[in-house]
N, C-alpha and C positions, 0 to 999 in steps of 0.2 A: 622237326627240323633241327639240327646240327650247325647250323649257320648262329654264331653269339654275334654279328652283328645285325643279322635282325631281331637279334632276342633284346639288345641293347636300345634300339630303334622303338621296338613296340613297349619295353619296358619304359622309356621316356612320352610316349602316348597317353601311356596308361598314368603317368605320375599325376599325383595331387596329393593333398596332404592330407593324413590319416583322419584328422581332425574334421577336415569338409567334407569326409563320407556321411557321417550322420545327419547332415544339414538334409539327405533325402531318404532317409534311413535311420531306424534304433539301431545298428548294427557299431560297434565299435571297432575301429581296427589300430593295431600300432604301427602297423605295416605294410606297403602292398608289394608283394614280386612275383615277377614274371617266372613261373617255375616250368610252365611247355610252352611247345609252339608249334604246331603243325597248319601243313598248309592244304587244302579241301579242293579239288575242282573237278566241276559235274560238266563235260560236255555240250551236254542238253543244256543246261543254265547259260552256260558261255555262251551259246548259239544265240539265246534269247535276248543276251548281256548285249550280242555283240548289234543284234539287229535293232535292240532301242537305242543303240548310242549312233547309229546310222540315222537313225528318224530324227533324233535332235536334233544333231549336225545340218541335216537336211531344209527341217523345217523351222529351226531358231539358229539361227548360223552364228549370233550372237546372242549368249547369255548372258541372265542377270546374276550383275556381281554380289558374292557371297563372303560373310566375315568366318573368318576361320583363326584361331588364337596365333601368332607367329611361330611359336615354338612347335606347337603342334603343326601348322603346314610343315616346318622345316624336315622335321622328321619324316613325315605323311610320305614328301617327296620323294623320300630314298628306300621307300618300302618294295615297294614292285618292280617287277624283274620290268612291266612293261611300265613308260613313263605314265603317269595321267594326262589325259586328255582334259585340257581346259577350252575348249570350244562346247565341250557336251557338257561341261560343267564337272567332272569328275574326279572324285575325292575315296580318301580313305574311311571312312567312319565307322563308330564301335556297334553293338546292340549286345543286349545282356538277355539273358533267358534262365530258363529251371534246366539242371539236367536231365530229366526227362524229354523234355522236347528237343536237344540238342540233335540225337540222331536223326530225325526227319529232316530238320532243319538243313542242315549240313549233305544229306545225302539225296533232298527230294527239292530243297530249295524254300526261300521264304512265302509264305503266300500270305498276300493281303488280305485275300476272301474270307479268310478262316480267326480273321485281328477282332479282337475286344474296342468296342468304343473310348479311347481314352482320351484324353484332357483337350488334345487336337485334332479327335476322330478318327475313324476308323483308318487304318491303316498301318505300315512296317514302320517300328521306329528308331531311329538311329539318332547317336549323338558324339559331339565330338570331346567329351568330359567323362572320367570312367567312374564321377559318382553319380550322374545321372543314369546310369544303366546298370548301375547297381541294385537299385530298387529292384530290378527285375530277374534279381539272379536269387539264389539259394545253394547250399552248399550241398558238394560232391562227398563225403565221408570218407568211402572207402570203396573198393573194388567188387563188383557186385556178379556172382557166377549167376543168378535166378532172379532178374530182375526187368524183362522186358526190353521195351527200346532202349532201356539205363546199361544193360547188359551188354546190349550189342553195341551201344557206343564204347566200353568199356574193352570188348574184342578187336575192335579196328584202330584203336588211339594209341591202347596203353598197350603194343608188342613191344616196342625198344625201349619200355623204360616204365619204372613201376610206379604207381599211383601216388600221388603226394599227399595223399589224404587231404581233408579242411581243405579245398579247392573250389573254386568258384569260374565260371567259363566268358570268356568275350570275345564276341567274334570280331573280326576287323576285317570289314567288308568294304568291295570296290562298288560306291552308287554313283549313280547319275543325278544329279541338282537339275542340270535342265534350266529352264524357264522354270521360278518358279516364285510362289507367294510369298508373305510374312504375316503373321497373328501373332498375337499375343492372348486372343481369351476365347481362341478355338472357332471363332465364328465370323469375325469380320476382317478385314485388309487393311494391314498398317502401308503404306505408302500409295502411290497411283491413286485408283479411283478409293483414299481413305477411307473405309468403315460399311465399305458394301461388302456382301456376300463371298465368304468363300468357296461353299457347299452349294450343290443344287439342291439338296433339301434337309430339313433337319434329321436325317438319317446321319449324314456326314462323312459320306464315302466316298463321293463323284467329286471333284474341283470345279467350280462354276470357270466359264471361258473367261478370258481377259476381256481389256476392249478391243484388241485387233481376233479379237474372233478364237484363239487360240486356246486350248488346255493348258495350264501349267504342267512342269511334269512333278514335283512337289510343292510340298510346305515346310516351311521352315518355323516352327513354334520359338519364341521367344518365352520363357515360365516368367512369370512375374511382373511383367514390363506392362506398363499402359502410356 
């Protein structure tokens, strides 16, 4: 995109101070800037987007309220062409990956099915702080002619403008919050019925119902907090 005020916008998402990237990472940085920005939409996704944000609507007509830092909603707001939807719960939030996995990603969509067990179980995860999804990134080098899905992301991205090298990727994704829980140590519910089950079993991939019978539609980890 060619738009510097959204590159202003997600540059201010993305701020934190160089210093508190380590705090989840050896990585040092002196710096962070926003040097691209392109914008991804997969039909089939939207379709899918649009029919769970109908379901929620539907079936939690009112959701459960979510903290989100001020500065970042302020900006979050003025990201998308369409408003967020706060009835469905709907927010902007980041996720960080390898460039490797970035072309699927982007081109086939996120799938839960395919997540590593981490800290809050299985599933996609997203955050609204870009040193926590930093952990999850590695860097982009250089421009690669022979390198698989690295390759082909490298043919669809970088036509209007060449490679920055020492590059690192984060997506800024439209989710759904929904109904949805709180943990803090992956396994039990901070508020409501406190300290019962959030999983149906210790796999920890399924959301246990509420007490009105209902699935969340996520979780919201808290790191550190008891």
């Amino acid at each position: 995109l060619s738009d510097w005020k959204k590159m202003e916008i997600v540059q201010c998402m993305m701020g934190v101070d160089p210093k508190f990237m380590a705090s989840y990472t050896a990585t040092k940085y002196d710096d962070i800037e926003v040097v691209g920005l392109w914008k991804i939409s997969n039909a089939v996704q939207q379709e899918k987007f649009d029919a769970a944000k109908q379901r929620i609507k539907t079936q939690s007509p009112k959701v459960s309220s979510y903290d989100i830092p001020n500065t970042y909603a302020e900006q979050m707001n003025q990201l998308g062409t369409k408003p967020l939807d706060g009835v469905a719960g709907e927010v902007f939030l980041l996720h960080g990956t390898r460039p490797e996995n970035l072309h699927g990603i982007l081109f086939e969509g996120l799938d839960a099915a395919l997540s590593n067990n981490g800290n809050f179980g299985r599933g996609v995860y997203f955050a609204e702080h870009a040193a926590k999804i930093d952990q999850y990134s590695t860097n982009d080098t250089k421009y690669r002619k022979k390198g698989g899905d690295i390759t082909k992301l490298h043919e669809k991205i970088y036509t209007k403008c060449k490679h920055p090298q020492n590059v690192r990727y984060a997506m800024v994704c439209r989710v759904l919050l929904g109904n949805h829980v709180v943990t803090s140590d992956g396994r039990t519910r901070l508020g409501g019925t406190r300290g019962s089950n959030i999983f149906t079993t210790n796999e920890r991939r399924v959301l246990a119902a509420l007490e009105n019978g209902k699935i969340p539609s996520s979780l919201i980890g808290i790191p550190g907090e008891r």
